[in-house]
N, C-alpha and C positions, 0 to 999 in steps of 0.2 A: 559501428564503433562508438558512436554518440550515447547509443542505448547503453552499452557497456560501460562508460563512463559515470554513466548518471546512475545506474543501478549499485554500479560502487559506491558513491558517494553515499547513495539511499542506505547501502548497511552499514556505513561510516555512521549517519545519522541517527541508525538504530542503536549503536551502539554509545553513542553519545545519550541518547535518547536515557540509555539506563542510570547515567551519574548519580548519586543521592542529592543534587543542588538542587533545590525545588527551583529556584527560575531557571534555568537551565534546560530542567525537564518542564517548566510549563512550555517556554519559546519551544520547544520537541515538539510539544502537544499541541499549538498552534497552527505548525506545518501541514504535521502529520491530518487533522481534522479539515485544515483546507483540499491539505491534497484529495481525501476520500470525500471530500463534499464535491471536488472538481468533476473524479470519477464516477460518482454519481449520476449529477448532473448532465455527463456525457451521455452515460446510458442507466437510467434504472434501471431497478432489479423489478421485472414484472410479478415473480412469483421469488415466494422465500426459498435461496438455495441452501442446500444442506451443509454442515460444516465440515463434509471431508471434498475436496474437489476430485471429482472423476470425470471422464472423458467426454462424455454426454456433458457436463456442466461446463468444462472446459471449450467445447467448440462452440457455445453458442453466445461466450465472453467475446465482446471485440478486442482487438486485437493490444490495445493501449492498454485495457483491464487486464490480460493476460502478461504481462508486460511486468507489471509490479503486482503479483501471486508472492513471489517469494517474499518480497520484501513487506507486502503488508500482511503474512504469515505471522511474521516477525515481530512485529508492530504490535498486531492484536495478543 
């Protein structure tokens, strides 16, 4: 339930994300660069994956990275 909570917010965010205020959208862009520096840091990316996700790329994400796919879909 938690997950679903937070993953709302994350597209809440995205959408805020798009306003025209530049400060606005930089504090966005602040988040947003923490959070994928966080995921990262959880697990690198050993070898470069390709830009469409398939099932093979998909089972070998933990399960946190799998987590927010959609949401940093959206993002990028």
């Amino acid at each position: 339930m938690q997950d679903v909570v937070q993953l709302q917010a994350l597209h809440y965010l995205v959408l805020i994300s798009e306003v025209e205020e530049t400060e606005i959208f930089k504090i966005c862009l602040e988040y947003w660069n923490a959070l994928a520096s966080e995921l990262y840091r959880d697990s690198p990316c050993a070898v470069s994956a390709p830009l469409f996700v398939n099932k093979l790329v998909t089972l070998e994400l933990p399960p946190r990275r799998l987590l927010y796919i959609p949401v940093l879909s959206k993002v990028r």
